[in-house]
N, C-alpha and C positions, 0 to 999 in steps of 0.2 A: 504494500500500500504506500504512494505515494507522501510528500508530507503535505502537499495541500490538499488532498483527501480526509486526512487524520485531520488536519486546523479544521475544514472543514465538518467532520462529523462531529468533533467535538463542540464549536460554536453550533449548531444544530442541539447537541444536546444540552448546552447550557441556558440554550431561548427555550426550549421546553421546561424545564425546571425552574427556570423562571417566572415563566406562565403560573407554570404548579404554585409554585413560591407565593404568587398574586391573587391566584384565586384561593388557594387558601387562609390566606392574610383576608378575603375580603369577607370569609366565612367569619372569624374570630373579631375581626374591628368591631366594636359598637358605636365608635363615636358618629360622627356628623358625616353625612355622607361629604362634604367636599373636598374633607380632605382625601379620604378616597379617589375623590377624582382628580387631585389633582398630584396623588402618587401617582394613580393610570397615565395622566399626561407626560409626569417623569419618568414611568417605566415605556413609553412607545418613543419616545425623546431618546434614551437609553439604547432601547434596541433598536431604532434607524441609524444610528450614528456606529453601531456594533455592526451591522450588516455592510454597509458602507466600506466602512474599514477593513473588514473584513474580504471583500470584493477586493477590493485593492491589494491585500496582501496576498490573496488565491493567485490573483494575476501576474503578480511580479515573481512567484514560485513558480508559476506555470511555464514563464518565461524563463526563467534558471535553469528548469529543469531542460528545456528544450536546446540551453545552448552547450 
């Protein structure tokens, strides 16, 4: 296995656990829903800036690998 495969599967598993992570957290909160939302805001803020970066580092490995 490659290693932009492994970066890859591994940032795959860490947006799911994350997920987990949020929905579970939104099970247990009691307080006000805004703040709620306005961790969801920071958790989608989070993971676009993750996946992004991510692209970019897959593609400069893909390139490495290639030369």
């Amino acid at each position: 296995m490659t290693r932009s495969r492994k970066l890859a599967l591994s940032i795959i598993f860490l947006v799911i656990f994350m997920t987990i992570g949020y929905v579970l957290l939104l099970f247990a909160y009691t307080g006000p829903r805004w703040v709620a939302f306005i961790i969801f805001l920071l958790y989608i803020f989070i993971l676009y800036f993750l996946i992004i970066t991510t692209r970019r580092v897959i593609k400069a490995l893909k390139e490495k690998e290639e030369e």
